[in-house]
N, C-alpha and C positions, 0 to 999 in steps of 0.2 A: 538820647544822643542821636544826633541826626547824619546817617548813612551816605556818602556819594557813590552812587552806582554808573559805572559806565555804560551808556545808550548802545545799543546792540542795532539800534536804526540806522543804516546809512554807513558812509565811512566818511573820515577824522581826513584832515589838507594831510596831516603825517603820512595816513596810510597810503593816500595817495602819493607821496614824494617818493617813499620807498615803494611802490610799484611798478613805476615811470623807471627808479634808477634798475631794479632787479631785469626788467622788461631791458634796459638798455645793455644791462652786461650779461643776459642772456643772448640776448639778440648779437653780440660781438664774438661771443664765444662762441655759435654756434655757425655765425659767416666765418670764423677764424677755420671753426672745423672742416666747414665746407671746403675751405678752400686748401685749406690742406689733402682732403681728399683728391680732390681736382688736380690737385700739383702732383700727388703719389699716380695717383691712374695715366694724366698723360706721361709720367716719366719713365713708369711699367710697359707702356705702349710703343714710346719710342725706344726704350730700351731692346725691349724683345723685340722691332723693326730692323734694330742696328746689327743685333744678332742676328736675326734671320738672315742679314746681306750678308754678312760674315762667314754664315755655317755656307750658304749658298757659293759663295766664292771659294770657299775650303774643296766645297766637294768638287768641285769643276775641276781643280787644279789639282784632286786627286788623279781623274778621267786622263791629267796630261801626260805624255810621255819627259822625263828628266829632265832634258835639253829646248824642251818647249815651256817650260816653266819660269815666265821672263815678267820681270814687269810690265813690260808693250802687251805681251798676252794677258795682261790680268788686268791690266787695266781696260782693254778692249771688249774685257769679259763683261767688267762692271759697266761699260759708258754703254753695253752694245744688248745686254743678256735679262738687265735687271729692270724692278721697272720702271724709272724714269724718275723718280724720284731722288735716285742716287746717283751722281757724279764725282769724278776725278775736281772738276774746277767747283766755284762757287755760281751760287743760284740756283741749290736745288734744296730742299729741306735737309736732306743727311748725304755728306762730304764725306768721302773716301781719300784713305792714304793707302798707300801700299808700297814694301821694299820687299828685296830676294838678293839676300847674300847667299853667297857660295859658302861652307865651312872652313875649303879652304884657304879663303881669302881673310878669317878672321885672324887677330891678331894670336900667334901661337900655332898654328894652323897648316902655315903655309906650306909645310914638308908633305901635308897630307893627299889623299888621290882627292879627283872631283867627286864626291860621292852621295851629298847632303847637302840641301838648302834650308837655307831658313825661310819663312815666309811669312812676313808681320806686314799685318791689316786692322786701319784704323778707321771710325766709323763718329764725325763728330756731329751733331745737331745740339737745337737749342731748347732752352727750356725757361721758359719767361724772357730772362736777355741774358741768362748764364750761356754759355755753351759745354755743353756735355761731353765727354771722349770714351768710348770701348775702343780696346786695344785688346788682340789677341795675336799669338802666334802658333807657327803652324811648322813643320819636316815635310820635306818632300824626298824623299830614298831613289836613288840612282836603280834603274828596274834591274832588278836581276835576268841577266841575259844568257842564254845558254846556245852555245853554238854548236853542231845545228841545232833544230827544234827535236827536242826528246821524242821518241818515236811513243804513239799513241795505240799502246793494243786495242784498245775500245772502237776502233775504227777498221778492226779486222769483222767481217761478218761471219759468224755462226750458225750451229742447225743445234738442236737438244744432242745430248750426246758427246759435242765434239768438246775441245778443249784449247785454250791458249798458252801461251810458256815462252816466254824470250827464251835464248839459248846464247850462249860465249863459246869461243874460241878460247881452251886451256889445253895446253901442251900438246898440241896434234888432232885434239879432239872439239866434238860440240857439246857441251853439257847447258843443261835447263838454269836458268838462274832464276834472281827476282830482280824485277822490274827496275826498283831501287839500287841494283848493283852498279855502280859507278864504273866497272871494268865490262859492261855487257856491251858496248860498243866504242869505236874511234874510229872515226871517219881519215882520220890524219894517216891512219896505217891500214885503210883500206878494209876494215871490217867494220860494214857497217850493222845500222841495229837489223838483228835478225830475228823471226821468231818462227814457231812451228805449230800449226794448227791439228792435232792428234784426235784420236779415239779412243785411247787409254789416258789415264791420269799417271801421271810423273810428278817426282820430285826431285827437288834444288839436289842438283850433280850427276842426276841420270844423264848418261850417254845417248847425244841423237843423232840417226843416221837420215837420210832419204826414205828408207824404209817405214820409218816412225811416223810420216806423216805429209802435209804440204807444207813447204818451207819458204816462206817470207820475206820479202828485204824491205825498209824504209827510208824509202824518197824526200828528205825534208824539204822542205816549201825553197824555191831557188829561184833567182831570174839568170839570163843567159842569153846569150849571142846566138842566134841559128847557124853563122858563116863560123865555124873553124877557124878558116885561115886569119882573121882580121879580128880576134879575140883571142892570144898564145901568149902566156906567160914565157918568160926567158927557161925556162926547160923543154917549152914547145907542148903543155898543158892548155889545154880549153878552159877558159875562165869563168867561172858561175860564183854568183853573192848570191849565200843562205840570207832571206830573209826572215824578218822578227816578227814571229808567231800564226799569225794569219792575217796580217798587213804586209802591205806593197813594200814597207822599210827595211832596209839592209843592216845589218849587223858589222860593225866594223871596228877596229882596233886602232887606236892614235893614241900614242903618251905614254902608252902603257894600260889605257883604260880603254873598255866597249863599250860603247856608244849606239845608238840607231839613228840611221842616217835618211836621206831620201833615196831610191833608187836611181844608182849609178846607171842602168843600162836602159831607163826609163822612154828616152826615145827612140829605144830600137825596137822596129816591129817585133811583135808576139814575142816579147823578151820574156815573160811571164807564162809559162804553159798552163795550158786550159785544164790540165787534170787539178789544179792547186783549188779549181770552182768548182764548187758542186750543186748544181741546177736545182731552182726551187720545185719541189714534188707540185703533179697536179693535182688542182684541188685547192691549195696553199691561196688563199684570198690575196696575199702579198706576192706571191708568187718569188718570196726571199731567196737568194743565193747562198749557200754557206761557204764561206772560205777557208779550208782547209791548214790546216801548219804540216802536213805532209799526206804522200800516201804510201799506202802498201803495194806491192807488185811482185810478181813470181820470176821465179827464172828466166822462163821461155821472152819477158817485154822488156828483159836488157838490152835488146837491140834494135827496141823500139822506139822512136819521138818520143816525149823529151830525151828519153832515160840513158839513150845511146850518148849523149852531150854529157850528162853528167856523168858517165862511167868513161870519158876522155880526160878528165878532171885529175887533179892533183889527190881528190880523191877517190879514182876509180877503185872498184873492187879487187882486194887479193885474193883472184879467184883460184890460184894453189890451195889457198885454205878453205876453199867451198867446196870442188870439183873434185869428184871422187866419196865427197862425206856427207854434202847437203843433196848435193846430184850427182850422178850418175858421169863418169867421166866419156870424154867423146873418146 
């Protein structure tokens, strides 16, 4: 019986046809994959781009102060800061939106103080001929502002040995407090932040007299009129605006709510006293200035520039409650 054996020489037109087809829907499946890859990477790229101008506009608009938080500011951040590739109009790869409600302004709201914004930014580009959108929002918190500026022990100088201690005013006397004590000063009745630099260690309620050590007052950072006459509130007070923190900006109350403003007294010469700067050390490459949110001063320079200006103040010192306790009565 006679056998047909298939030829092992060569290849068959068949194996040929399905070589050609395998070859062709390999070849499609693997441009398919390519280009899927391709579509994922640039979409990863422009993604995390869109983010990046986003996180980058977030953190600026942290840097702002409450009241400067505006859309003209934020848009001039992106047209002016970033880099060029991003604009507010069209014709740049990746389009910016950006809005800033107030909370109070939302509906439900409106009873409420100024205290919260919203801040949504939107970052669109394209992707093939789709176009893309990240949308993110953001808060901006109204700064917490404290009038004056909190008196700063760390800014009293030291030798080993000695000691610091804010000290209050309670019933006649000076007792040691903590820092923290929200009754440790009030500038509105004349006692301001006080502290006592010793040689013994004290504890929160010990009694301090002049004896006990060298006794402190704190100057918070102020701008102010040099002329008396031609700066008098209707009590016949010398007029000085605390400003906010260790900026030129004043602190101010409107509505019901505090605010920072620009300085009111900003075109009068040396409104700003020179003690609030503190001269960069030599040596300092930068030769940087630190601007101080107050200082310390003793007794004897209450009747020194600036200090005499601000003890003419609605807040001068009740020196009844000093004189005799902290020093030595004349």
């Amino acid at each position: 019986m006679k056998r047909f054996l298939k030829s092992n020489k060569g290849i068959t037109g068949a194996d040929a046809v399905l070589g050609v087809a395998l070859a062709i829907l390999f070849s499609g499946i693997i441009a398919t994959l390519s280009y899927n890859i391709y579509v994922t990477s640039s979409s990863l790229k422009r993604s995390s781009k869109a983010l990046e101008y986003i996180t980058s506009t977030f953190e600026y608009v942290a840097t702002q102060y409450y009241d400067n938080v505006t859309e003209d500011n934020i848009k001039n951040y992106i047209s002016t800061k970033l880099d060029g590739k991003i604009s507010i109009n069209e014709g740049t790869p990746y389009k910016a939106q950006v809005s800033v409600t107030n909370y109070n302004q939302m509906e439900g709201n409106t009873d409420k103080l100024d205290l919260v914004k919203e801040i949504t930014m939107s970052v669109t580009y394209k992707l093939g001929d789709k176009d893309q959108t990240i949308e993110i929002k953001t808060a901006k918190s109204r700064e917490k502002l404290e009038v004056p500026n909190k008196p700063d022990l760390d800014k009293i100088a030291i030798t080993e040995g000695q000691y610091i201690y804010p000290i209050k005013y309670v019933n006649g006397n000076w007792e040691v407090t903590s820092k923290d004590d929200t009754n440790w000063y009030d500038y509105d009745r004349g006692l301001w932040g006080t502290a006592v630099v010793t040689a013994t260690p004290k504890s929160i309620g010990d009694v301090i007299t002049y004896a006990d050590g060298t006794i402190y007052l704190w100057i918070p950072r102020f701008e102010y009129n040099p002329n008396p006459e031609t700066t008098q509130d209707k009590k016949g007070y010398h007029i000085v605006n605390f400003l906010y923190k260790n900026t030129n900006k004043r602190i101010v109350i409107k509505n019901g709510t505090t605010k920072i403003e620009n300085r009111e007294l900003e075109s009068t010469k040396d409104s700003l006293p020179s003690q609030f700067t503190k001269p960069g050390e030599y040596g300092d490459p930068k030769w940087k200035n630190e601007e101080l949110t107050g200082v310390w001063i003793r007794n004897g320079e209450l009747g020194t520039d600036p200090y005499r200006y601000f003890n003419i103040t609605k807040y001068k010192l009740d020196n009844a409650k000093y004189s005799g306790k902290l020093w030595q009565s004349k």
